[in-house]
C-alpha positions in Angstrom: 7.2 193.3 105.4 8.4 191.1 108.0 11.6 191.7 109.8 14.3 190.0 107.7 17.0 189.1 109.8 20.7 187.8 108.7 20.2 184.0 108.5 17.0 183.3 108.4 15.6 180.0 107.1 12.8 177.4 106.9 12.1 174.5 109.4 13.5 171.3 109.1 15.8 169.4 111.1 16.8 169.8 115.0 19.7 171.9 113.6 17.7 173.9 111.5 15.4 174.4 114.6 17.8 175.9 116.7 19.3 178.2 114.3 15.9 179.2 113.3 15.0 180.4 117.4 18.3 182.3 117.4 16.9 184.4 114.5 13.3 184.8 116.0 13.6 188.4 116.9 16.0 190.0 119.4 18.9 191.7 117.0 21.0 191.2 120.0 20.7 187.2 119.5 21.2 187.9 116.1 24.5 189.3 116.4 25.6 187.2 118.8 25.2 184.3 115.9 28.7 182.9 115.1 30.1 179.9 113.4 29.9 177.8 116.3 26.8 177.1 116.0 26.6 175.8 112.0 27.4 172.6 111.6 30.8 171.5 111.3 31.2 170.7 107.6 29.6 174.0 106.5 33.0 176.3 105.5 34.1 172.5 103.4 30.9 171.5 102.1 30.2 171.7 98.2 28.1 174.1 98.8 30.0 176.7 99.7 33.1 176.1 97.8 30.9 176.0 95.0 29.9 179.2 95.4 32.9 180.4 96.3 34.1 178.9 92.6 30.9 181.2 91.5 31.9 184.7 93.0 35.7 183.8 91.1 33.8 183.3 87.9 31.7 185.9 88.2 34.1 188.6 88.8 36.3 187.0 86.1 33.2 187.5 83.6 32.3 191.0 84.8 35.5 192.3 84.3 36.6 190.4 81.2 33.9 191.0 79.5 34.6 194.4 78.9 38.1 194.4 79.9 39.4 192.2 77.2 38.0 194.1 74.3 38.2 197.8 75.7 42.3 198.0 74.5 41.4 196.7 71.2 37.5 198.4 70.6 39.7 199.9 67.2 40.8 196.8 65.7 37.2 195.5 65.8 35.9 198.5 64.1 38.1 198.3 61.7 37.6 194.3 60.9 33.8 194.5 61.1 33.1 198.5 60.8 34.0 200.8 60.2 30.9 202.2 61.9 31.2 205.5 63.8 28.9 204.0 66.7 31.4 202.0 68.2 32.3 204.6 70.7 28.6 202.8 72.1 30.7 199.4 72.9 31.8 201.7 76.0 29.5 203.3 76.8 26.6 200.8 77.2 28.8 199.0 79.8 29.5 202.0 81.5 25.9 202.7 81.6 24.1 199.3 82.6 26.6 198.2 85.0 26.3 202.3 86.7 22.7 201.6 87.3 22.4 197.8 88.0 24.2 197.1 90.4 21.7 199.0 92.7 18.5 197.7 91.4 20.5 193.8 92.0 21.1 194.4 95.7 18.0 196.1 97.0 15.7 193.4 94.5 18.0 190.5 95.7 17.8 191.7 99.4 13.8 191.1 99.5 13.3 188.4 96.8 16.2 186.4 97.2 19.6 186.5 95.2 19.9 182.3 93.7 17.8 183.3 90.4 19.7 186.9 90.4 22.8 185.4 90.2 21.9 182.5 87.7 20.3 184.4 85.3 22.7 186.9 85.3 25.6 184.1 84.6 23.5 183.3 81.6 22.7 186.9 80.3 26.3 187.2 80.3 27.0 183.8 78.2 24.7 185.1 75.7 25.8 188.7 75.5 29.6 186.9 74.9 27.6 184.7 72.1 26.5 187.2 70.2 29.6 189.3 70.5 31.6 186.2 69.5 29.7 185.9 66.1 28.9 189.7 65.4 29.2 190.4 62.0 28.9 194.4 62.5 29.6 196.7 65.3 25.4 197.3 66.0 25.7 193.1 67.2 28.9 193.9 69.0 26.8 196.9 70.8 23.8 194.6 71.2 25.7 191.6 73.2 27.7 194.0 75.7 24.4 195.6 77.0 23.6 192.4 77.4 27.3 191.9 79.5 26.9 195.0 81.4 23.1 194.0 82.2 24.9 190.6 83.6 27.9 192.2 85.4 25.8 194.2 87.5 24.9 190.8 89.3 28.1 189.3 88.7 30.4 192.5 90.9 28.0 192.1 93.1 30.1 189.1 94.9 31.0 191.6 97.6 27.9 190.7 99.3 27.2 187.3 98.7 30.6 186.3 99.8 30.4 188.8 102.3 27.1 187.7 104.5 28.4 184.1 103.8 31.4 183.8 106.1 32.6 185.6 109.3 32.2 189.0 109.8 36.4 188.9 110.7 37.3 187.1 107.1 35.5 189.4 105.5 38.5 190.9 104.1 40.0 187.9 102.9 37.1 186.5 101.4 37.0 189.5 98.9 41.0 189.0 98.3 40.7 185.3 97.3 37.6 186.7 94.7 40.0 189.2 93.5 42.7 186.5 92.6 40.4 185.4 89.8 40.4 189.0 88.5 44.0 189.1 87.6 44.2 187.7 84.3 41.6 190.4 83.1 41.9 193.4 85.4 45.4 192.8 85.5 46.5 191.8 82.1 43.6 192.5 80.1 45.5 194.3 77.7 48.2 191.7 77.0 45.9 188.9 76.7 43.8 191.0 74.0 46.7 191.8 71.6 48.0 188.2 72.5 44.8 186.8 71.1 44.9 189.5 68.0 48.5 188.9 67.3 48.9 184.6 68.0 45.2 183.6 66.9 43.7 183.0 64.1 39.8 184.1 65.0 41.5 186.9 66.8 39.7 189.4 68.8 36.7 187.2 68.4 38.7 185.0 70.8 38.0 187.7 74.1 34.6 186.3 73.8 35.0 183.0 73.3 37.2 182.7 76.3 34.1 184.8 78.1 31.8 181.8 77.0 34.0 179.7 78.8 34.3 181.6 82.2 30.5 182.6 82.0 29.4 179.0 80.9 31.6 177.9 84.2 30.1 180.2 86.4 26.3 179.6 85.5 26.7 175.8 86.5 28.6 176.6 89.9 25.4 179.3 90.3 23.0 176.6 89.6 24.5 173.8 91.3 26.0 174.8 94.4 24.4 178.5 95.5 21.6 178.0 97.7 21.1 181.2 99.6 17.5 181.6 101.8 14.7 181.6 99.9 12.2 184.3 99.3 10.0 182.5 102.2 12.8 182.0 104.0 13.4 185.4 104.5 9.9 186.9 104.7 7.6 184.1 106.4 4.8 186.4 106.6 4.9 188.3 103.5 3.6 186.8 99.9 5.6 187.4 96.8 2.9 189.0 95.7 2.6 191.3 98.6 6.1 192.5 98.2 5.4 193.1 94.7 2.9 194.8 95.2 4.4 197.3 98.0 7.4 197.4 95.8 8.5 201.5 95.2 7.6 201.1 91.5 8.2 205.1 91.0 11.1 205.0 92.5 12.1 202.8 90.3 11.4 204.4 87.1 12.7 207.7 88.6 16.3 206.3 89.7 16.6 204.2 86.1 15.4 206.3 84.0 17.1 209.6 85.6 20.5 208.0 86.0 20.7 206.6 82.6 19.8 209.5 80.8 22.0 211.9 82.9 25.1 209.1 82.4 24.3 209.1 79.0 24.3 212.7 78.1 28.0 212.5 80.2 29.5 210.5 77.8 27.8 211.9 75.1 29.5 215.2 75.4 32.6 216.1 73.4 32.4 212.6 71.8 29.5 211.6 70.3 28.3 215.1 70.0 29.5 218.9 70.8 28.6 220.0 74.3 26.3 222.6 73.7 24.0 220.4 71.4 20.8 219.7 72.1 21.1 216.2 72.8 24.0 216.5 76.0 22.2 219.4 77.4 18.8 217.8 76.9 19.3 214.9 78.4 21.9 215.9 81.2 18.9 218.3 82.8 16.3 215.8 82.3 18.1 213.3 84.0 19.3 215.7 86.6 15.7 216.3 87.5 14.8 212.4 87.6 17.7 212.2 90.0 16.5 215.1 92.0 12.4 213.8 92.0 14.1 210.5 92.8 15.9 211.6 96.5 12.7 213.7 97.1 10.1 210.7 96.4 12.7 208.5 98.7 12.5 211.2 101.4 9.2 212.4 101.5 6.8 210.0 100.0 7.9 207.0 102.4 7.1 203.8 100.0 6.8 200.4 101.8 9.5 199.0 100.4 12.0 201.8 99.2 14.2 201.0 96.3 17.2 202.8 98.4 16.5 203.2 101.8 17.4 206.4 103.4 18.4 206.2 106.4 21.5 204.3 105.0 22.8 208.1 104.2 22.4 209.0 107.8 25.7 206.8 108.5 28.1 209.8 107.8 31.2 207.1 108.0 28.9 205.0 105.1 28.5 207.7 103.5 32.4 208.4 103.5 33.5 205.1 102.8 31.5 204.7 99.6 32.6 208.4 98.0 35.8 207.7 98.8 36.2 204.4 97.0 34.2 206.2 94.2 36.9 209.2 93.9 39.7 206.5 93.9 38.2 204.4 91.6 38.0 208.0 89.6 41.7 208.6 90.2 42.0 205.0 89.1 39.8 205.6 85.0 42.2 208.6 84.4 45.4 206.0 84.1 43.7 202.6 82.8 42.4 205.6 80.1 45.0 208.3 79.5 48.4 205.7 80.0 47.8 203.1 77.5 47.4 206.2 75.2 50.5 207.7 76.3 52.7 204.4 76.1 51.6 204.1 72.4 52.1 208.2 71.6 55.4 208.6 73.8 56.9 205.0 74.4 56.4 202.7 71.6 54.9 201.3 68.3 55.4 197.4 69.2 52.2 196.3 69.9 53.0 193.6 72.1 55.6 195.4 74.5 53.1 198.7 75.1 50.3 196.2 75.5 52.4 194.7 78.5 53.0 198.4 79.3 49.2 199.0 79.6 48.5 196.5 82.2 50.8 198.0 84.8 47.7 199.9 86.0 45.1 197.3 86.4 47.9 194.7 87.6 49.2 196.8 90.5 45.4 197.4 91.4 44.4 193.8 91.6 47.6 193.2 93.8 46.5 196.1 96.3 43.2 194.3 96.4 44.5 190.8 97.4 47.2 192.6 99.7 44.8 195.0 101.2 42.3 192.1 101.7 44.4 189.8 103.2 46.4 191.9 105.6 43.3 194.5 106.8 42.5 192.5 110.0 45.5 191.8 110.6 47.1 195.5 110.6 43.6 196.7 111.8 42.6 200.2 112.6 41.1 200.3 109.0 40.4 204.5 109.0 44.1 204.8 109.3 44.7 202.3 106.6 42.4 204.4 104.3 44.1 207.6 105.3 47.5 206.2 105.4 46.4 204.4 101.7 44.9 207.6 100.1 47.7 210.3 101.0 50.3 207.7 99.2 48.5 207.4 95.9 47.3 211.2 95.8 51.0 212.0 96.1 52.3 209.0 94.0 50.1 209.4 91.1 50.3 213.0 91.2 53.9 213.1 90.9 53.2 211.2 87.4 52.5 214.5 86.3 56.4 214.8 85.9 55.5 212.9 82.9 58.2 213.5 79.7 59.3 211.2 76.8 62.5 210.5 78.1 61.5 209.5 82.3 59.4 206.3 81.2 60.6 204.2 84.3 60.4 207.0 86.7 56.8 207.0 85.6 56.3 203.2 85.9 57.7 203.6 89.0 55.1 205.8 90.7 52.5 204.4 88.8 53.1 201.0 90.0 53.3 202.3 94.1 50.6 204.8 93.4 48.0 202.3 91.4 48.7 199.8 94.3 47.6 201.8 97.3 44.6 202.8 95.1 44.1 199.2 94.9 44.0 198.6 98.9 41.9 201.8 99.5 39.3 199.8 97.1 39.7 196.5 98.6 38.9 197.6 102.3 36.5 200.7 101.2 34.4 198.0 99.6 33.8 195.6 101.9 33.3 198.1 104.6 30.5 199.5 102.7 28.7 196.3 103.7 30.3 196.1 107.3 29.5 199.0 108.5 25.7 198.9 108.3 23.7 198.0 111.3 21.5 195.7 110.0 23.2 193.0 107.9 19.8 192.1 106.4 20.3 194.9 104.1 23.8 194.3 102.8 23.3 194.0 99.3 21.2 197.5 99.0 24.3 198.8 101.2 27.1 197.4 98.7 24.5 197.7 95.5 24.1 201.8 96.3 28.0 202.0 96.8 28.9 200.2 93.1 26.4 202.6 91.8 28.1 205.4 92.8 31.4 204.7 92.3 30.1 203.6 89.0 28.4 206.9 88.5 31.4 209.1 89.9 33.9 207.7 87.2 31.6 208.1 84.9 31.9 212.3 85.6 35.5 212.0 86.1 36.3 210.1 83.1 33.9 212.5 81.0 36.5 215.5 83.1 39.9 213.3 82.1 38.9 212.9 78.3 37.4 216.4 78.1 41.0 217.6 79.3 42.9 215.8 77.3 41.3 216.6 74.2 41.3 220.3 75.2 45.2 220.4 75.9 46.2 218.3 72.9 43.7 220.9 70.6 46.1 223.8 72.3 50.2 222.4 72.5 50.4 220.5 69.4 48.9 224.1 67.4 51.6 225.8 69.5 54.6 223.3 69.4 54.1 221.2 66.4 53.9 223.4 63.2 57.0 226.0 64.5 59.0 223.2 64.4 58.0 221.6 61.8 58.6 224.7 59.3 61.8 225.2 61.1 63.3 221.9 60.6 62.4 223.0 56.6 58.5 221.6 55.8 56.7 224.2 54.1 54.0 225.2 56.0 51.2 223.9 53.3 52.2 220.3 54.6 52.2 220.9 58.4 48.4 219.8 58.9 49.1 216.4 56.7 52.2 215.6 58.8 50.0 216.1 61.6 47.3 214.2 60.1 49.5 211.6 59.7 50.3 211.7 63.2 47.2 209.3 63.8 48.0 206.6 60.7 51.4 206.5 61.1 52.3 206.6 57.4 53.7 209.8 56.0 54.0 209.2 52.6 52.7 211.4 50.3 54.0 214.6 52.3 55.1 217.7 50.3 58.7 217.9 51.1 59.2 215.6 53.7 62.7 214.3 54.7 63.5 211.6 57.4 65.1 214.2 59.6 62.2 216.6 59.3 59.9 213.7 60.4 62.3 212.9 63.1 62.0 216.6 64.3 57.8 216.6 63.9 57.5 213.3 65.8 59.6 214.3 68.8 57.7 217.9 69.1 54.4 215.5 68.8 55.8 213.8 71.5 56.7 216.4 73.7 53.7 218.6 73.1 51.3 215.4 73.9 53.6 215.0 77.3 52.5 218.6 78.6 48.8 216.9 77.8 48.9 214.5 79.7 50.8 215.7 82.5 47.8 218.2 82.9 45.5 215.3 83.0 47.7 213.8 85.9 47.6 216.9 88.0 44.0 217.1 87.6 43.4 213.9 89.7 44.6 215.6 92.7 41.3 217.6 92.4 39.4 214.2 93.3 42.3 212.3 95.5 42.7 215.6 97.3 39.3 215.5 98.3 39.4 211.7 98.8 42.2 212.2 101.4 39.6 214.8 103.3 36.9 212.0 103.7 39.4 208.8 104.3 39.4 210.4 108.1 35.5 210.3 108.2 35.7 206.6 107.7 35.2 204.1 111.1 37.4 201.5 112.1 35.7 198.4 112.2 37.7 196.3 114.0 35.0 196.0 117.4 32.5 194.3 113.8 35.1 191.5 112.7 33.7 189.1 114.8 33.1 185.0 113.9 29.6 186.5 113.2 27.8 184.7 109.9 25.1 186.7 108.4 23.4 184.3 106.2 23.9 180.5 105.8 23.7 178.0 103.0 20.8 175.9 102.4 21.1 172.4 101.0 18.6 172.9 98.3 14.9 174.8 98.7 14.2 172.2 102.4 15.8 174.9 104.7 18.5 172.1 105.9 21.8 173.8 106.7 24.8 172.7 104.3 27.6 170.5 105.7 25.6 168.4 108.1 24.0 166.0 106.2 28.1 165.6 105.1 29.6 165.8 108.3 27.0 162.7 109.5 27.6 161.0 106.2 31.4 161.0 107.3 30.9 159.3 110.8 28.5 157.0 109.7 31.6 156.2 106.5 34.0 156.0 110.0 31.5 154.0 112.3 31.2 151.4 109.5 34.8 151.2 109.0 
């Protein structure tokens, strides 16, 4: 393959020309690239506002795809189920996101990303079609493979706003993408039960306002995102070539291993017991895969390598990207355990614990666009990831203090605690495509580091509901029933009150009074409490070790320089946005 270098594009004009030399072949010319020499309309042109319209969308349509239906996957089993499969509405997300986000930024990286990103728009715009119209949960299953397929393209837009401005906004960039996240990541939860409670269609309207977003994003994609083409970035290298040398097994041996071993995670203790034969099937099979993967990468040294492997010899890469996987592990146990416990300890009303709910994913977005925007500024990033990670270890462990009656202490810490996690993410990200040496491979950097974070909350998640269930099958047996009989309920209608726990209707009950159900919901309570207090103490197990790596992570600020790793092009001719505009504007003055 030829050498790819940041930048690289076609010949055309006298600007074009020039650019092209500085990108002939010395890496220190390369580097030395900076926005002085692009034209002066480039950071204004249509072009790339467009695409920075795009990257909002996109992350928008990742995120609420999912988002927007996860708090409310029950009402739509019950409207078009009920079918026991829904549980796969998850996990198919999980899954297809976990592994394409990899296979998006090492395929994008030598083909080009304009048709990555396009298609994926419109992947997502059907996957949100057929959703909206499902009829049964098996349609409902269908269409968000399809949306998970899409959004591992469309949370990619940390490297394809990344490469496109200076190395030193870097930061920002990804904090003015994250505003577009807010109505989804942040009040996904709200503006589900809004649309269930206010709408007539409702739930069905989460995916029509998908269709919107996605339809929105696929014409900014289209129009306006014109990154180097394929022979723009490999003059001496066919497409067929490149196919070709492509590391087919690899391939095969990272899908198909990391699926299977993902999918016999969230198989266990849900969809079937732990010692069956289909968790420890395919958890060892995919193990294996995973294992002949790393050893085919390593030893067998294909041309083009689906994950490159000297990447791992960066130890402060390799920090960066497990810690933002451990804190966006830290970050699953609240956005799954807390709108569980607002509903069981807090409250019945729909519409308040819904606002409840999005205190985690709200005060994440805002350490995003906080981190983002003040990184630079503050600079010394390791000790903003150190500084960042001891706060939310010790904030969101102390939620473990957890009772019925401390709500606000609890929103309290959540609300510090979820926000530092949010900056550790913002800054952990984008340095995983910072740090690198050569900016040519940014999206296999930033692709590898979504995979794993993607893959590491999978395990924790699998960990925090495997608790939970665990400690809620132990203190409501020990807490419940005693007080129950107590309070007067014979003891043949202790496992119907408890039943009834879950329905919320206890009519029917064998000698049931309104102050022995006052008695048996407050022991519910309180025995649920100790629950999930253990769940919150065991994220200390993955922060703790979190903390440990935030001080093998660099500093970066000697990197944020006014260096531009790739440029757009005004269509497939190679010519460099914003000058044709910029001449078009003095010839508008010259005639005036």
């Amino acid at each position: 393959m030829a050498s790819e270098k940041p930048g690289d594009i076609g010949h055309g004009s006298a600007v074009e020309s020039t650019v092209v030399d500085m990108f002939s072949s010395d890496e220190e010319v390369v580097l030395s690239h900076n926005t002085s020499s692009l034209p002066p309309g480039y950071f204004t042109s249509t072009y790339f506002l467009g695409t920075m319209a795009a990257s909002g969308f996109a992350i928008a349509g990742g995120v609420g795809g999912f988002a927007l239906a996860a708090p409310i996957l029950g009402i739509i089993n019950a409207d078009i189920g009920p079918d026991p499969n829904y549980v796969w509405i998850s996990l198919v997300y999980t899954l297809t996101l976990a592994i394409g986000q990899t296979l998006v930024g090492r395929l994008s990286d030598l083909f080009g990303r304009r048709w990555f990103f396009i298609s994926g728009n419109i992947l997502a715009l059907i996957g949100c079609i057929i959703c909206a119209v499902a009829t049964n949960i098996p349609m409902v299953i269908g269409g968000t493979t399809l949306i998970g397929l899409a959004a591992s393209t469309q949370l990619s837009f940390t490297f394809v706003v990344g490469e496109l401005v200076p190395m030193e906004y870097r930061f920002m960039a990804n904090a003015f993408i994250y505003v577009w996240s807010i109505p989804f990541s942040g009040l996904g939860p709200l503006v589900a039960y809004a649309f269930v409670l206010h709408t007539k269609a409702g739930w069905r309207w989460c995916y029509y306002l998908m269709i919107i977003v996605n339809g929105l994003g696929a014409l900014c994609w289209y129009f306006f995102y014109h990154p180097p083409t394929f022979y723009m970035k490999n003059r001496t290298t066919t497409r067929w070539e490149m196919v070709k040398n492509f590391d087919f097994v690899g391939f095969i041996l990272f899908s198909g291993g990391l699926l299977i071993f993902l999918m016999g995670l969230s198989w266990g203790g849900g969809v079937y017991p732990w010692n069956s034969a289909h968790v420890i099937t395919t958890l060892v099979v995919g193990f294996v895969a995973c294992v002949a993967f790393v050893l085919w990468e390593t030893m067998a040294n294909p041309k083009e390598p689906l994950m490159p492997m000297h990447l791992f010899k960066d130890i402060g890469w390799d920090a960066t990207i497990v810690l933002i996987s451990l804190g966006a592990s830290v970050y699953y146990a609240f956005s799954i355990i807390f709108p569980q416990m607002v509903f069981g300890l807090y409250t019945e009303d729909k519409a308040y614990g819904s606002a409840l709910s999005c205190i985690v994913g709200a005060s994440i977005v805002m350490g995003q666009i906080v981190g983002g925007l003040l990184s630079k500024w503050i600079g010394k990033q390791k000790w903003q990831l150190v500084v960042s990670t001891t706060a939310f270890t010790g904030l969101l462990g102390g939620v473990a203090c957890a009772t019925t009656d401390n709500k606000d202490t609890v929103i309290g810490l959540l609300i510090v605690g979820c926000f530092f996690v949010g900056w550790v993410e913002s800054i952990g990200l984008a340095m995983s495509g910072i740090v690198i040496k050569d900016q040519s491979e940014i999206g296999t950097a930033v692709g590898i580091a979504g995979t794993v974070r993607s893959a590491v909350s999978t395990v924790a998640s699998t960990i925090y509901v495997a608790i939970l269930t665990n400690c809620l099958g132990a203190t409501i047996p020990a807490q419940v029933p005693p007080a129950l009989i107590n309070a007067g309920l014979p003891a043949s209608s202790v496992a119907s009150f408890i039943e009834a726990m879950t329905t919320g209707s206890f009519e029917g009950i064998k000698g049931i009074t309104p102050q022995i159900t006052e008695i048996g919901v407050a022991a519910y309570k309180s025995a649920s409490a100790v629950a999930y207090r253990t769940v919150f103490l065991s994220t200390i197990a993955f922060s703790g070790v979190a903390l440990v790596l935030s001080f093998f992570c660099p500093n970066v600020d000697d990197k944020m320089t006014s260096m531009v790793a790739t440029m757009l092009q005004k269509g497939e001719n190679g010519e460099i946005v914003g000058a044709v505009e910029e001449k078009t504007r003095h010839a508008h003055v010259e005639d005036v």
